[in-house]
C-alpha positions as a Python dict, from the first residue, in 0.01 Angstrom:
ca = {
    (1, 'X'): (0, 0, 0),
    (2, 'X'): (250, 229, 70),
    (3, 'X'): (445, 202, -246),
    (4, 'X'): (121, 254, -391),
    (5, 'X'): (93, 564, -241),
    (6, 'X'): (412, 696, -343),
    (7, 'X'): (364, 615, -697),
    (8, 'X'): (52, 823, -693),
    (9, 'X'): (229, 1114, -537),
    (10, 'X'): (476, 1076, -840),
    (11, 'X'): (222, 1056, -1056),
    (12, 'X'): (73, 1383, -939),
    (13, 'X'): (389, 1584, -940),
    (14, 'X'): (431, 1582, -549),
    (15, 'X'): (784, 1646, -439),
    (16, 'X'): (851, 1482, -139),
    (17, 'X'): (630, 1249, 74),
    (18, 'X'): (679, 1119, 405),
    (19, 'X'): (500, 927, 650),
    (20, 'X'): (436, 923, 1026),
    (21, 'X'): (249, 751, 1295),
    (22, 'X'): (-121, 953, 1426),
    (23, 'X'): (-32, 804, 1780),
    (24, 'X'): (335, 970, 1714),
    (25, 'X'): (190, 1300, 1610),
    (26, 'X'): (2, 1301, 1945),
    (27, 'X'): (269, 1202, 2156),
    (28, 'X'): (472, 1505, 2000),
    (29, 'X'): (277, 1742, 1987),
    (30, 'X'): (196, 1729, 2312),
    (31, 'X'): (574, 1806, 2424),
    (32, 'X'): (611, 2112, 2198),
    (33, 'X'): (464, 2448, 2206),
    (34, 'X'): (255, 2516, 1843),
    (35, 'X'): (359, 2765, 1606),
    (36, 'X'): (273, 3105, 1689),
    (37, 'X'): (99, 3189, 1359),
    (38, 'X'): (-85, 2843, 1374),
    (39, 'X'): (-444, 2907, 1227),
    (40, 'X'): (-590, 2650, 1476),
    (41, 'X'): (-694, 2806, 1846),
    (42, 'X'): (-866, 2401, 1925),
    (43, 'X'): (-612, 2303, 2149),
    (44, 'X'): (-753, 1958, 2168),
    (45, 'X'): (-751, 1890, 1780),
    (46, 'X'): (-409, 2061, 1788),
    (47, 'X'): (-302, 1784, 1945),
    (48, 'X'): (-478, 1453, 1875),
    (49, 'X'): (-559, 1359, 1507),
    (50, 'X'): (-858, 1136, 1621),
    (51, 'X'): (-1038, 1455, 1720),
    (52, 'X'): (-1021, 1492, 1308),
    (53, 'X'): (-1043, 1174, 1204),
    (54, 'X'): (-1199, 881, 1436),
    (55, 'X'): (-997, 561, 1417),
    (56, 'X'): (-680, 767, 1230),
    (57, 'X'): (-359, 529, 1227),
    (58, 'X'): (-135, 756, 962),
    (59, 'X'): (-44, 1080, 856),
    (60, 'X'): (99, 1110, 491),
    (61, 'X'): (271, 1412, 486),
    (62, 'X'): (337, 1599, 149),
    (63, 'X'): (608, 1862, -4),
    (64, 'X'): (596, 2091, -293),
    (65, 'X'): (855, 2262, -464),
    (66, 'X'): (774, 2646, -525),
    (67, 'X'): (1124, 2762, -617),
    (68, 'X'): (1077, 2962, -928),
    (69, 'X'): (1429, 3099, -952),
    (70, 'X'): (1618, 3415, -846),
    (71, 'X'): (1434, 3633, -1005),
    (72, 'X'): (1368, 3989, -808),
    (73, 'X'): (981, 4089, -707),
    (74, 'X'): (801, 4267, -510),
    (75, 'X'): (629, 3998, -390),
    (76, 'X'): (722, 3683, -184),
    (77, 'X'): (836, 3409, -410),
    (78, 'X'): (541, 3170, -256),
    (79, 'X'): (253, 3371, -351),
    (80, 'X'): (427, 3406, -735),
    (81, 'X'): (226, 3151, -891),
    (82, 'X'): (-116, 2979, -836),
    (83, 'X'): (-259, 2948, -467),
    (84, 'X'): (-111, 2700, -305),
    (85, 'X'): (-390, 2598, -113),
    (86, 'X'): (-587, 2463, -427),
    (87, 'X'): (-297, 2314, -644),
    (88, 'X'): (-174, 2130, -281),
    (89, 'X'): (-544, 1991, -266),
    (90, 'X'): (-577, 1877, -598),
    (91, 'X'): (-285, 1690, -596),
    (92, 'X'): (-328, 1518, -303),
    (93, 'X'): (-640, 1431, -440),
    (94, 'X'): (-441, 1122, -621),
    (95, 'X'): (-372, 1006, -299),
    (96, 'X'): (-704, 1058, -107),
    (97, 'X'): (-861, 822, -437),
    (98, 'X'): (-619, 593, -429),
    (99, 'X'): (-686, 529, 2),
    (100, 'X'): (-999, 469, -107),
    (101, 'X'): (-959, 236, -359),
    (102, 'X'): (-827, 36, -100),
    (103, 'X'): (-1106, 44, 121),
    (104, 'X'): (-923, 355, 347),
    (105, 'X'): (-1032, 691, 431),
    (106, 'X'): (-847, 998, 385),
    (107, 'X'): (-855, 1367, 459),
    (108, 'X'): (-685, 1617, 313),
    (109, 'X'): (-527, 1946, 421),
    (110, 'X'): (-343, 2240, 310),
    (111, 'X'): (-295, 2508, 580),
    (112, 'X'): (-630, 2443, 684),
    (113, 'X'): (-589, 2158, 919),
    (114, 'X'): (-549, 2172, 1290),
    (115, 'X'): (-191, 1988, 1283),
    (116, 'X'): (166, 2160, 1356),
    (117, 'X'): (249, 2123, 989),
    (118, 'X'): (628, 2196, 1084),
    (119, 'X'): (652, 1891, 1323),
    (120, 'X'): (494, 1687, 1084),
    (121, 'X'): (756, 1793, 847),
    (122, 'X'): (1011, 1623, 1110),
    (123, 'X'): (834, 1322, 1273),
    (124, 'X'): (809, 1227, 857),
    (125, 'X'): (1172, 1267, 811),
    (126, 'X'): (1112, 1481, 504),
    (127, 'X'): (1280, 1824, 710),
    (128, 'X'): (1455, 1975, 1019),
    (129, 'X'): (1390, 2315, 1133),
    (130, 'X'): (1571, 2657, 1067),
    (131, 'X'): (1659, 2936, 1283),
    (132, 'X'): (1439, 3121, 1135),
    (133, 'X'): (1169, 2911, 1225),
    (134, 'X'): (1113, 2777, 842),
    (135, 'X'): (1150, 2360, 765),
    (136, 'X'): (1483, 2294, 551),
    (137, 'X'): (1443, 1952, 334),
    (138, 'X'): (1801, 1830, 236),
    (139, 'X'): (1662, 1876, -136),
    (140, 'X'): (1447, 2159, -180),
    (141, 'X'): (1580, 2401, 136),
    (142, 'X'): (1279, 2605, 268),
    (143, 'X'): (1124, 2686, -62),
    (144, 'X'): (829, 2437, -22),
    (145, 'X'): (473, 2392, 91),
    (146, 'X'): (313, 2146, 299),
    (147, 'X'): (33, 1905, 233),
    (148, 'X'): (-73, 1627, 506),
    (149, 'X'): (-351, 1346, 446),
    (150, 'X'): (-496, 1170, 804),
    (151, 'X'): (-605, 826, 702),
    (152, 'X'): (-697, 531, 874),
    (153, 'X'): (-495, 316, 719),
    (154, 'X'): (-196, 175, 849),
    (155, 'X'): (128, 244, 689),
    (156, 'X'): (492, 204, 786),
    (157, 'X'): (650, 527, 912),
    (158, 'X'): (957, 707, 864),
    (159, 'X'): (1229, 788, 1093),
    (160, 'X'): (1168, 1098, 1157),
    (161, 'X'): (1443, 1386, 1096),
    (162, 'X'): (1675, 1488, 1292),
    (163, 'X'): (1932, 1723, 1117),
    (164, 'X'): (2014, 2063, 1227),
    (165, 'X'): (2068, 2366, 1016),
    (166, 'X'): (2409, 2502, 1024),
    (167, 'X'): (2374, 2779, 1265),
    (168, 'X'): (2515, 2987, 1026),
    (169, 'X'): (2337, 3305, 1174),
    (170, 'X'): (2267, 3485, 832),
    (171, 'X'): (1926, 3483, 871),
    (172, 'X'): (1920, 3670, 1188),
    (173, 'X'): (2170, 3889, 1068),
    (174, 'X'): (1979, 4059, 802),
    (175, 'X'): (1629, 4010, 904),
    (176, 'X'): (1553, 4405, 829),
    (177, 'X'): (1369, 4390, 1195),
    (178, 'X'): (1558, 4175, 1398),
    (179, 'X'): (1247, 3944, 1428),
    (180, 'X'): (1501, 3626, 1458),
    (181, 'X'): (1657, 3601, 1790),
    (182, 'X'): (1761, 3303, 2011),
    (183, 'X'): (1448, 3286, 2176),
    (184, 'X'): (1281, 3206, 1862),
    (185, 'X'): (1083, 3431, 1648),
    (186, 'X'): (873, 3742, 1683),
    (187, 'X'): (599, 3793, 1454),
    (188, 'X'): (493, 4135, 1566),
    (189, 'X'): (860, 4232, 1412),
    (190, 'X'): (878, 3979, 1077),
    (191, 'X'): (801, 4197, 783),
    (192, 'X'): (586, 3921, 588),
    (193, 'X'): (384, 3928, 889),
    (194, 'X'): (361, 4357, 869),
    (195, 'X'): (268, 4353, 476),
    (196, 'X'): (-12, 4118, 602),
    (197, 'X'): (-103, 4357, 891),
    (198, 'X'): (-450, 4573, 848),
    (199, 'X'): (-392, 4919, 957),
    (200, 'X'): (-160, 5159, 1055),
    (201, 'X'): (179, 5055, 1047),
    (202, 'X'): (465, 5237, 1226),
    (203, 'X'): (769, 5412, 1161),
    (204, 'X'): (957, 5147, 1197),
    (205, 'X'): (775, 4903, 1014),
    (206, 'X'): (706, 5161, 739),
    (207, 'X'): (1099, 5260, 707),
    (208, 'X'): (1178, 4857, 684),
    (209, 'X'): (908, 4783, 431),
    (210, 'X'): (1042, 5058, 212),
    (211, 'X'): (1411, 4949, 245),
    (212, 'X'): (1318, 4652, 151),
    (213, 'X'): (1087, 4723, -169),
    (214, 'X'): (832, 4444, -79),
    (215, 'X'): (436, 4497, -88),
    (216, 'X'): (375, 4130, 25),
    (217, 'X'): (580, 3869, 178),
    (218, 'X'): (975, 3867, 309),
    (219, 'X'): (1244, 3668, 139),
    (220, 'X'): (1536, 3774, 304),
    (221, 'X'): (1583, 3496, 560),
    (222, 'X'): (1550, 3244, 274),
    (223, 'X'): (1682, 3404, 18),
    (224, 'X'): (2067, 3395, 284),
    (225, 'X'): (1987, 3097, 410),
    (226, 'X'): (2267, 2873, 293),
    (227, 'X'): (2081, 2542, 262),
    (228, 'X'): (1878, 2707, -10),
    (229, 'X'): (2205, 2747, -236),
    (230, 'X'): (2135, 2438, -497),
    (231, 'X'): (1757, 2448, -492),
    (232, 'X'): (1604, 2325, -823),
    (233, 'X'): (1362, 2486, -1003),
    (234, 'X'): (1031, 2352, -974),
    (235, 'X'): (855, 2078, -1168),
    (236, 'X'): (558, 2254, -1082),
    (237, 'X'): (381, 2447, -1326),
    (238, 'X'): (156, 2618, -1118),
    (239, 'X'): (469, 2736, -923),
    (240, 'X'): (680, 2780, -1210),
    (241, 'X'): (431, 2997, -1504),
    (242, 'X'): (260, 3236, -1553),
    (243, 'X'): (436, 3445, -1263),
    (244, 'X'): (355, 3772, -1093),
    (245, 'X'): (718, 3885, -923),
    (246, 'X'): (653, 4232, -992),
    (247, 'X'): (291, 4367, -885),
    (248, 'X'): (189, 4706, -921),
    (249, 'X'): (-226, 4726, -794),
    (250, 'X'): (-386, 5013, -957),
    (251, 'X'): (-545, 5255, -666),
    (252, 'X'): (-892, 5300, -849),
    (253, 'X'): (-909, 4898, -897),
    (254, 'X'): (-1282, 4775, -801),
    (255, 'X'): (-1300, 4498, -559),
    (256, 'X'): (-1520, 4299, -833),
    (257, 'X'): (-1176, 4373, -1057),
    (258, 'X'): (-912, 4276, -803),
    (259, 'X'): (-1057, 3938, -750),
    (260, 'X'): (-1119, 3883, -1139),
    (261, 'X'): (-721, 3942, -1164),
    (262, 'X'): (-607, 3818, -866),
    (263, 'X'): (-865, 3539, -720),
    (264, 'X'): (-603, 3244, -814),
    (265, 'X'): (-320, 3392, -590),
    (266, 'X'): (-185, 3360, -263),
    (267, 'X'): (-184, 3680, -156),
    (268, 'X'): (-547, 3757, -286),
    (269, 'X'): (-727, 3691, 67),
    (270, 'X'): (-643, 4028, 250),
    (271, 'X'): (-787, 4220, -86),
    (272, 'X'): (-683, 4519, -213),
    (273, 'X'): (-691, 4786, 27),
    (274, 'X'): (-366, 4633, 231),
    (275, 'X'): (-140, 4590, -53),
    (276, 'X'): (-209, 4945, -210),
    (277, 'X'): (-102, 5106, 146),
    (278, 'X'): (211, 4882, 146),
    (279, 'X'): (250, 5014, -218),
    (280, 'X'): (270, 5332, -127),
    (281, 'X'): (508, 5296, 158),
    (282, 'X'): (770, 5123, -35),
    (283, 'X'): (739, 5356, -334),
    (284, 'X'): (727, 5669, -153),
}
């Protein structure tokens, strides 16, 4: 079954795929602190797949490329291409069919889910984490996106990973607010976070934003990071085409407009209002 599975992720164009023990997850997660940018606030379902998925015995866990080269932008180099929430679905949609075609359910999830994607990253043994809080996969660095499927099958696990990134301290070094520290990270000061941000912004955040020359997104971190040095490009053409690096919203845009141009991107969901301000801040 499982080398079933992994044929259908090839199939689909998946990157990486991994596998790890529900009862593991659980056991885990209950030793570690979430993200602080986790979308879940359920505690419980935080921590115990079953809450999700009565009778769950697996987690398949799924990576996708979305290095598009080195390109320069205005815009984070994950929200380039198509939304990554509905290309991630679809193709773990091979997988969820073929579960089922062996008599197995499956759920799907794509930053919707109430799982610590990062630690499912590890206890799969597809990544380790960064200093600056992002997964590195030996293959594709930090340029990827994460996919997990509960089922109720049974499937043998991984070992999960437990490499360390170089410690190079890069990352920290030029993060344009000093967001990285050894404590871990601070939101309030990462500028993807502040291009994200609905109202006023401050000084501070305004002055970094316009150093930097981003409207959505931060790449710095990444872009130092050593471990993304030999990244391929990706075999994903949603990732890969039809790319917006360099996005310029016009001020008198309708709403109705915006979404007719922009509905299929990542950075679509906070509309247009937010990313006109942060145009004008970094093109003062």
């Amino acid at each position: 079954m499982k080398n079933e599975i992994i044929e259908a992720a090839e199939r689909a164009g998946i990157s990486k795929i991994g596998f790890c023990r529900a009862e593991e997850y659980s056991v885990a997660a209950k030793a570690l602190p979430p993200p602080p940018l986790l979308a879940s606030q359920n505690i419980a379902a935080r921590e115990n797949p079953q809450l999700t998925l009565p009778g769950a015995e697996s987690i398949i866990v799924c990576l996708f490329n979305y290095y598009s080269g080195a390109q320069k932008g205005n815009i984070s180099r994950y929200a380039r291409g198509a939304d990554y929430h509905s290309v991630v679905l679809r193709k773990m949609s091979a997988i969820v069919e073929c579960l089922e075609q062996n008599a197995c359910r499956g759920i799907a999830f794509a930053d919707t889910g109430d799982l610590n994607e990062r630690l499912l990253v590890r206890l799969s043994g597809l990544g380790f984490p960064g200093i600056n809080g992002c997964m590195i996969n030996d293959d594709l660095g930090s340029y990827f996106f994460v996919g997990y499927i509960l089922t109720d099958c049974k499937i043998t696990p991984n070992k999960p990973q437990n490499g360390t990134c170089l410690g190079c301290g890069r990352c920290k070094k030029d993060c344009p607010l000093g967001a990285i520290g050894d404590a871990g990270i601070d939101e309030s000061r990462c500028l993807s976070y502040i291009t994200q941000k609905k109202g006023e912004l401050t000084e501070a955040e305004k002055e970094a934003m316009a150093k930097s020359g981003m409207i959505w997104g931060c790449d710095i971190c990444q872009e130092v990071c050593p471990h993304n040095s030999v990244v391929k490009i990706t075999d994903i053409p949603e990732f890969r085409d039809n790319l917006i690096c360099e996005l310029i919203v016009p001020e008198d845009i309708s709403g109705r407009e915006f979404k007719r141009r922009y509905g299929g991107r990542a950075f679509a969901w906070r509309g247009k209002n937010v990313l006109i301000r942060n145009q004008k801040i970094a093109y003062k």
